[in-house]
C-alpha positions as CSV (number, residue, x, y, z in Angstrom):
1,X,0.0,0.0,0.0
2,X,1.3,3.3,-0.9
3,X,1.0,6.1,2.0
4,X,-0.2,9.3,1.0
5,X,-1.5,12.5,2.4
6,X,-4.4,14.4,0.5
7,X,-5.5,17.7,0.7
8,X,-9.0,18.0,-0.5
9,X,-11.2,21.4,-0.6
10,X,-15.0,20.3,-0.8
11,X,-18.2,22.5,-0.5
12,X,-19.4,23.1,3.6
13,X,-23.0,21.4,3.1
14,X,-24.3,17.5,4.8
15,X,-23.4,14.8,2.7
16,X,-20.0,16.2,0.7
17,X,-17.7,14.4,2.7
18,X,-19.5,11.5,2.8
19,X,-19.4,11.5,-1.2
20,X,-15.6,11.6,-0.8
21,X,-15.4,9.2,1.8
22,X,-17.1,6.2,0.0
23,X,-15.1,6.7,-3.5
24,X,-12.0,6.3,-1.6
25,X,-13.4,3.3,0.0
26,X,-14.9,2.3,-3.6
27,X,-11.6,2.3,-5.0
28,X,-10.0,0.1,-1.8
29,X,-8.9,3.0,-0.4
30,X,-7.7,2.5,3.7
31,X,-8.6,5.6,5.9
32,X,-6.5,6.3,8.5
33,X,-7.5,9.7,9.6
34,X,-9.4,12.6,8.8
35,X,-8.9,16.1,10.0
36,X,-11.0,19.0,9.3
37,X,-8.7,21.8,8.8
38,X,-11.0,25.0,7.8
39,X,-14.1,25.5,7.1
40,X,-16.1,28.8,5.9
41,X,-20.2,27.9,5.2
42,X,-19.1,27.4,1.9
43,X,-16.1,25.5,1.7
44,X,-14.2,23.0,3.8
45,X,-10.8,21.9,3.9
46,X,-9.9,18.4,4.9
47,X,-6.7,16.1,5.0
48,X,-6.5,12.3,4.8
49,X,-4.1,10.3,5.5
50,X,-4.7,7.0,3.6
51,X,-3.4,3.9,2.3
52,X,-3.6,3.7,-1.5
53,X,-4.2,-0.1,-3.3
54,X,-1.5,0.6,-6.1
55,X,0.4,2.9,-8.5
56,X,-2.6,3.1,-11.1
57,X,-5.3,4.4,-7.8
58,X,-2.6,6.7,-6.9
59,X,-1.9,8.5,-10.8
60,X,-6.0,8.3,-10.9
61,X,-7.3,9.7,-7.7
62,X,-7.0,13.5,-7.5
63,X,-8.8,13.6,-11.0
64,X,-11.6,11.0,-10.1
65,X,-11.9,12.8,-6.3
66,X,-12.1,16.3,-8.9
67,X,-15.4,14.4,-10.6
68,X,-17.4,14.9,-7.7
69,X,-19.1,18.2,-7.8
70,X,-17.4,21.3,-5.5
71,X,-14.3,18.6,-4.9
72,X,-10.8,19.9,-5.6
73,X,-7.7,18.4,-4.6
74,X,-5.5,20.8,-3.6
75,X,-2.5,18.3,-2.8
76,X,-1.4,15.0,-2.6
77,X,2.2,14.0,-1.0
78,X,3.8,11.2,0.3
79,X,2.6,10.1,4.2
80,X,6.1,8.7,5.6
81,X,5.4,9.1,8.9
82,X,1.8,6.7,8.3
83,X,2.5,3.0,9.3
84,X,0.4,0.5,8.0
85,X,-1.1,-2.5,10.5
């Protein structure tokens, strides 16, 4: 599993981050942690730290995150410090 660390910007209204949670687990995606870092009314910024399935998920998943409406990925990096259990 590759670690990573995604920044992700998705509209402040019930129900948006539950879009984004069950494509990542659609796509075998592991959650580690969520943290909500800002949010306005409008928008909210939040960070996972996950556990992608493979090289092919990981090239994909800021544009297929991007295809649900109001989401934009803002950045994805390497989670060195995650461990896997």
């Amino acid at each position: 599993m590759l670690l990573r660390q995604v920044l992700v910007q998705l509209p402040d209204r019930p129900g948006s981050l539950g879009q984004v949670t069950t494509l990542l687990g659609r796509l075998g995606v592991d959650i580690h942690q969520v943290r909500v870092l800002d949010r306005d009314g409008l928008v909210a910024t939040d960070e996972f730290a996950v556990a992608v399935p493979g090289a092919v998920i990981e090239r994909s998943l800021p544009s297929l995150l991007e295809e649900i409406q109001g989401v934009r990925v803002v950045a994805m990096t390497e989670g060195a410090d995650l461990k896997v259990s």
